[in-house]
C-alpha positions in Angstrom: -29.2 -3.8 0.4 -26.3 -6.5 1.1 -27.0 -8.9 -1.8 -23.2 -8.3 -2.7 -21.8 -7.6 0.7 -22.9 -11.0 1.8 -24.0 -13.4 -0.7 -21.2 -13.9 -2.9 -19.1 -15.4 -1.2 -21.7 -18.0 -0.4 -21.1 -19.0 -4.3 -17.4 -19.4 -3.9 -15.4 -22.3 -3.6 -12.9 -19.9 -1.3 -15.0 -19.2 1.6 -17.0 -21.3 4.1 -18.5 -20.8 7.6 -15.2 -19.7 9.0 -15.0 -16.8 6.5 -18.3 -15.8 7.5 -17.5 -15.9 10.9 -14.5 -13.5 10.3 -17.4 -11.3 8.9 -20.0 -11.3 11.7 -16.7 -10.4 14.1 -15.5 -7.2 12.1 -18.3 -6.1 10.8 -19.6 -5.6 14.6 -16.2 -4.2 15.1 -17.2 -1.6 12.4 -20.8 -1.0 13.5 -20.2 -0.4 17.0 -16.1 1.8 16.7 -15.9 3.1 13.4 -19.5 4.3 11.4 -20.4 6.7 14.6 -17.7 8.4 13.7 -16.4 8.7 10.7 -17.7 12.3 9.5 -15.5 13.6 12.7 -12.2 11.7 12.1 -12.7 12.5 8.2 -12.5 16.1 9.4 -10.3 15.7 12.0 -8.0 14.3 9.8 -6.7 11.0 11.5 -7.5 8.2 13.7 -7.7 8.4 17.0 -4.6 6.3 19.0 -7.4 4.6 20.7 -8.7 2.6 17.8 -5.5 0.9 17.5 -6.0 -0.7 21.0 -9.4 -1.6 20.2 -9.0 -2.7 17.0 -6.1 -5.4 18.6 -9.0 -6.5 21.0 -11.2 -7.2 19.0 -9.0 -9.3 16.8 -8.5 -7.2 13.6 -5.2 -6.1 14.0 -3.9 -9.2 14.2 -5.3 -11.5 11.7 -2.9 -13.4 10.2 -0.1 -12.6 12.0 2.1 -15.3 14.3 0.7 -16.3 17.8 3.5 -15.5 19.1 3.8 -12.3 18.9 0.0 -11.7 19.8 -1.6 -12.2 15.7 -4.0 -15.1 15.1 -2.9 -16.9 12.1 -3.6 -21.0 13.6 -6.8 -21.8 10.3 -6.8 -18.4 8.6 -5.7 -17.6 5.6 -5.4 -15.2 2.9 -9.2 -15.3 1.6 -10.1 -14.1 5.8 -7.9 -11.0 5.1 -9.9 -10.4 2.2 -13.4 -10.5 4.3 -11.6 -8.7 7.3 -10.7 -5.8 4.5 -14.0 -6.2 3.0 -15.9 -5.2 6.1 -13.9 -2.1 7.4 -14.3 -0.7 3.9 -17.9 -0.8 4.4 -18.0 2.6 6.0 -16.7 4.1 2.3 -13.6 5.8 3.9 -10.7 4.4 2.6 -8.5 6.5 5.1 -9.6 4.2 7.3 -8.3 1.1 6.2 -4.9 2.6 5.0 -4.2 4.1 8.5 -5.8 1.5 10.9 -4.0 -1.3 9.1 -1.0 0.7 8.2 1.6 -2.2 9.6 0.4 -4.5 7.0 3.0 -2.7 4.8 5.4 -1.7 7.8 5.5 -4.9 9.9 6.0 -7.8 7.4 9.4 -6.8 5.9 10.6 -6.8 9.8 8.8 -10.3 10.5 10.1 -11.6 7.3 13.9 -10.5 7.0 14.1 -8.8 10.8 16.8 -10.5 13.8 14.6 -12.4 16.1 15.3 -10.0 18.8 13.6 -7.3 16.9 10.8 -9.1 16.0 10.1 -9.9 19.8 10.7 -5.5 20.3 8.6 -4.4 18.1 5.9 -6.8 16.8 3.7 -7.5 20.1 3.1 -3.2 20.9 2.4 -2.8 17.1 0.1 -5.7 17.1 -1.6 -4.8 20.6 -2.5 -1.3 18.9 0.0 0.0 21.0 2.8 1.1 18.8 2.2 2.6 15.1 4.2 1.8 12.0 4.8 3.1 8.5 6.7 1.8 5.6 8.7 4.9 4.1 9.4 4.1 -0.2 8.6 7.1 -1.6 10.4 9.7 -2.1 9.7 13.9 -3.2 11.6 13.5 -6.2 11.6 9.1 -7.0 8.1 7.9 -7.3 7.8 4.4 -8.2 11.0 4.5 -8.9 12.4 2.3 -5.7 15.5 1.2 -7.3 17.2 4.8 -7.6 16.3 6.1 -4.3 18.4 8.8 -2.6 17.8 8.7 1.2 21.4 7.7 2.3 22.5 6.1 5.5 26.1 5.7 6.1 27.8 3.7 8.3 29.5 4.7 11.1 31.0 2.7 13.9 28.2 0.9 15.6 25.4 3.4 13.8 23.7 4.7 10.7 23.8 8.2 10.0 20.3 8.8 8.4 19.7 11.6 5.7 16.9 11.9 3.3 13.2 12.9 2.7 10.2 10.3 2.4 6.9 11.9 1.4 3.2 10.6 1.5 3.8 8.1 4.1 0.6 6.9 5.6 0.4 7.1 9.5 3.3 9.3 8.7 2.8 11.8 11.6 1.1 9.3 14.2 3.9 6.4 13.9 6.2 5.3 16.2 8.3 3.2 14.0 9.1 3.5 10.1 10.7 0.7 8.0 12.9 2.9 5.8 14.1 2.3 2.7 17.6 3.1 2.1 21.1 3.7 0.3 24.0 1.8 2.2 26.0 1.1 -1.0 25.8 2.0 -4.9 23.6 2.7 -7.5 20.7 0.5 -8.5 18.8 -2.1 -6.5 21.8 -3.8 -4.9 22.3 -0.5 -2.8 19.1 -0.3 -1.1 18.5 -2.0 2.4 15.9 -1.8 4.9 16.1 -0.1 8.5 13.7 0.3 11.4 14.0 4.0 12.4 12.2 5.0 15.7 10.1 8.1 14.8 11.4 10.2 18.2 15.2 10.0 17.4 16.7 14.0 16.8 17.1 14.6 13.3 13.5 13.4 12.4 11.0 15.7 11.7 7.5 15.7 9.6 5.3 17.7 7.8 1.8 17.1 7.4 -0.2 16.7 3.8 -3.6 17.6 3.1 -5.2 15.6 0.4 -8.2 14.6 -2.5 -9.0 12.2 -0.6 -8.3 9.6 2.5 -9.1 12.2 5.0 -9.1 10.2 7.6 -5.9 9.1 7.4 -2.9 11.1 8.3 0.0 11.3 5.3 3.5 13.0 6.1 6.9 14.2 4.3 9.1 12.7 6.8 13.1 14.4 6.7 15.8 13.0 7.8 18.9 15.1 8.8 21.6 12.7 10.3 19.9 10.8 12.0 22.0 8.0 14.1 20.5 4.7 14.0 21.9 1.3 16.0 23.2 -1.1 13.2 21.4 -3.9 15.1 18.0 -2.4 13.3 19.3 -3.4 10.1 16.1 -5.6 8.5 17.5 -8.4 6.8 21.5 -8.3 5.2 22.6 -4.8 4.1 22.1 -4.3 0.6 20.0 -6.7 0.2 16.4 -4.8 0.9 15.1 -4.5 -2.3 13.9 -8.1 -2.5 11.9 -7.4 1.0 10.4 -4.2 -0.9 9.1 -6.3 -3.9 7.7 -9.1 -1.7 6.0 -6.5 0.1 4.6 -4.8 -3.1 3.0 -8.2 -4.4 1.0 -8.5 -0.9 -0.2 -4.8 -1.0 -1.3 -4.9 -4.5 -3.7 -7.8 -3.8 -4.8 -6.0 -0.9 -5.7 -2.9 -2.6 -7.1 -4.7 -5.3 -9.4 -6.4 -3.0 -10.1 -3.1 -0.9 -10.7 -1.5 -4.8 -13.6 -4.3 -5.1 -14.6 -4.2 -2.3 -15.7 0.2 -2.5 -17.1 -0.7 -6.2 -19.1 -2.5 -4.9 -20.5 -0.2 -1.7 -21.0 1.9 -5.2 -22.8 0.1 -6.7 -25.0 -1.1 -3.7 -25.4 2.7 -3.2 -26.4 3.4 -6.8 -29.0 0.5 -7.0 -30.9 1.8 -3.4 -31.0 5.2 -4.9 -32.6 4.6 -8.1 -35.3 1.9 -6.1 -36.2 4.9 -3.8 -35.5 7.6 -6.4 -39.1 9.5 -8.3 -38.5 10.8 -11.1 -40.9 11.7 -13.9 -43.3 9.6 -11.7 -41.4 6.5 -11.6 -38.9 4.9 -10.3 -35.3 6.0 -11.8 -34.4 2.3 -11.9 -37.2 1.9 -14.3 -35.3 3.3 -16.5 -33.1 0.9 -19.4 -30.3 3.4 -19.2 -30.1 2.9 -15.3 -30.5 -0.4 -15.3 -27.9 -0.9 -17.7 -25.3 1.1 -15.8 -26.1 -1.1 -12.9 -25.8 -4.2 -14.7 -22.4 -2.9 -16.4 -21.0 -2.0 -12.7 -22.0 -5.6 -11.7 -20.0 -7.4 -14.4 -16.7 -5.6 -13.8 -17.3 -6.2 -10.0 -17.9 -10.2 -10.5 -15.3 -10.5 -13.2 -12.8 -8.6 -11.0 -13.8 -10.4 -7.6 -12.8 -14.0 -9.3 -9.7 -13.1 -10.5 -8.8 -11.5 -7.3 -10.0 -14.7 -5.5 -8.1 -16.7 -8.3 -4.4 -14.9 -7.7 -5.2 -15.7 -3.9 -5.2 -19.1 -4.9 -2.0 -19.3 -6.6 -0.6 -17.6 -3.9 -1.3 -20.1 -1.8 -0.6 -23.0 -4.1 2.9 -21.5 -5.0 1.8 -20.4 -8.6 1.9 -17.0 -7.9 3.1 -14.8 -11.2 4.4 -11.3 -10.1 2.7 -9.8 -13.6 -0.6 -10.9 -13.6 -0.7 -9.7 -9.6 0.2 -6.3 -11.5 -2.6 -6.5 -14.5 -5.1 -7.6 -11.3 -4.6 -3.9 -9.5 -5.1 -1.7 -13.0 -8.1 -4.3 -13.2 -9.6 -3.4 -9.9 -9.0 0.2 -9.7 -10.0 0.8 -12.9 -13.3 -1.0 -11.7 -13.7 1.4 -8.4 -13.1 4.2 -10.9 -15.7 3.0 -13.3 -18.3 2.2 -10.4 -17.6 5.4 -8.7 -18.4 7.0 -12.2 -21.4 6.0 -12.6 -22.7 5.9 -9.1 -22.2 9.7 -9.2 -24.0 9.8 -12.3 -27.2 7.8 -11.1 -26.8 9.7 -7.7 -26.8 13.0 -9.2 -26.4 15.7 -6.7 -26.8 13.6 -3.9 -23.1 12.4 -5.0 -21.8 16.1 -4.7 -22.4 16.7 -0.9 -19.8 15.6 1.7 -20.8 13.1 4.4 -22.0 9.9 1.2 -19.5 7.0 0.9 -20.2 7.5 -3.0 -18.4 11.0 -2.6 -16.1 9.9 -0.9 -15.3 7.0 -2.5 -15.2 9.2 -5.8 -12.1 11.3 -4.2 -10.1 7.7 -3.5 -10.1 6.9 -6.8 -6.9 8.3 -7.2 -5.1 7.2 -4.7 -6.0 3.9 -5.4 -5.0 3.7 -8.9 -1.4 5.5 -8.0 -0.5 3.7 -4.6 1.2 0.3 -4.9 2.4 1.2 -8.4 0.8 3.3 -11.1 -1.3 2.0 -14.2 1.8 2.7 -16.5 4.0 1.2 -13.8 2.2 -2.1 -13.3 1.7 -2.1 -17.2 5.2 -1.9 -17.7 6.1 -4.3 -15.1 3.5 -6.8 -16.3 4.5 -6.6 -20.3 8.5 -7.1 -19.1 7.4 -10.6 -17.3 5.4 -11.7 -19.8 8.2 -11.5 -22.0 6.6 -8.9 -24.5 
């Protein structure tokens, strides 16, 4: 059943032929290199290398991104991204997504704020799936809590001297590169900067994390014990990184909202072909009210969250965006996955409890979703302080 998969959009001032065609490309992408295997990388653990490559052939990876440096971003825009993300959560493994298209959080603070020789270095290999890259924030003992980080790196001479520990860092153990957060001067959020640390330098080592959920994606504690980085991959002015972290923040929590849409609605979908096909007591389980109405209360959360998703798009792109209501939008739309996931389980029954559904799994990333990018109580917070209240 792809009544919501498809036809939405075809309602929406946001998306014409050209968004469809985005569509019809990925969603072959999916078919033919991702739902084959899923079950095996889920227990494998992480994504083959290969998939990168394939995925940069066949145009995913670089959506959006300059031509220059190998991307495709001549007509596209933001609402593309959103179909493109749309279709590779249609396999109901958000591992998936996060580590596939894990340099849409490492690659734009180094395309943004990065020295044009860098960008030339390291932008075409991680765009041709060659090259993997992270984005190291968090830390054991910080949390959301970017602006008092402690992974230090001191200058010396011509180098940075690299200490710390970053923890659930996605691609953590496959990358190449990470875009680290750091402490170059004081306390507080004039302190931090960014650096691009290549993952093979002595002094870096990582441990892998097992997890709820997201099982195809690889996650990492990543120490650093003095490492020596070149000062020339310094990413942007020194001290000055905590602006690239924020900007980067507003364009992951859109993402995930979208993402968050996108698996309540593979929920739902789920839900609704279950209770068509489902006999019990003789009928049909969707001829029950109480089904129906869970179904019908799945879709208005879905719709109601899709438009406002599709409405902070456009003031992105009209230069209206307002950092707090981007915040309020992710609590929106994981709170939707979490209610959808909810209740598909519920109108699933069993059939929800036994690994290999995207309904299970979906049900284990419902955590993940609603803590990565910024908490409930974070983005709360963050939203009630620009509003003024």
């Amino acid at each position: 059943m792809a009544y919501l998969f498809d036809e939405w959009r075809t309602r929406s001032p946001h998306y014409d032929e050209t968004h469809e065609a985005v569509c019809d490309s990925v969603r072959a992408f999916v078919t033919r290199e991702v739902l084959p295997h899923v079950d095996a990388w889920e227990r494998e653990g992480r994504l083959p290398r290969e998939l990168h490559r394939k995925a940069a052939q066949a145009g995913v990876l670089g959506l959006g991104y300059p031509e220059e440096f190998g991307g495709a971003s001549e007509g596209f825009d933001i609402f593309h991204s959103f179909v493109q993300s749309e279709e590779l959560c249609r396999p109901g493994a958000g591992g998936i997504v996060a580590s596939l298209m894990t340099h849409g959080i490492g690659l734009p603070p180094i395309l943004a704020m990065g020295g044009d020789a860098m960008k030339r270095r390291i932008a075409p290999d991680v765009l041709a799936g060659e090259k993997i890259i992270a984005l190291g924030i968090t830390e054991p003992g910080g949390g959301s809590d970017v602006a008092n980080l402690k992974t230090r790196a001191e200058r010396k001479g011509a180098s940075y001297v690299v200490n710390g520990q970053k923890t659930y860092i996605t691609s953590g153990m496959r990358a190449d590169y990470i875009t680290l957060a750091v402490r170059t001067g004081g306390a507080g959020i004039g302190g931090v900067s960014l650096l691009l640390v290549e993952m093979d330098r002595p002094g870096v080592s990582r441990t892998a994390l097992d997890k709820m959920g997201w099982h195809a994606s690889d996650t990492a504690t990543i120490h650093f014990d003095d490492v020596e980085v070149p000062a020339e991959n310094l990413i942007g002015p020194e001290n000055g990184g905590f602006a690239g972290i924020m900007r980067n923040f507003n364009g992951e929590r859109i993402g995930m909202a979208q993402q968050a849409a996108a698996n309540a609605r593979l929920c739902f979908e789920d839900a609704l072909d279950w209770a068509r096909e489902r006999q019990t007591f003789g009928k049909p389980l969707v001829s029950n009210q109480v089904i129906r109405h869970k179904l019908a209360d799945m879709l208005r959360r879905i719709q109601a969250t899709q438009a406002w998703i599709d409405h902070c798009a456009w003031t992105l792109l009209n230069g209206k965006a307002a950092p707090g209501e981007f915040a309020l939008l992710k609590v929106q739309a994981t709170q939707t996955m979490e209610f959808c996931a909810r209740e598909a389980c519920q109108i699933l029954g069993g059939a929800s409890f036994i690994r290999g559904s995207r309904v299970e799994r979906i049900y284990r990333e419902v955590r993940v979703m609603a803590i990565g990018g910024g908490s409930e109580e974070i983005m709360f917070d963050l939203a009630s302080r620009q509003y003024g209240f």
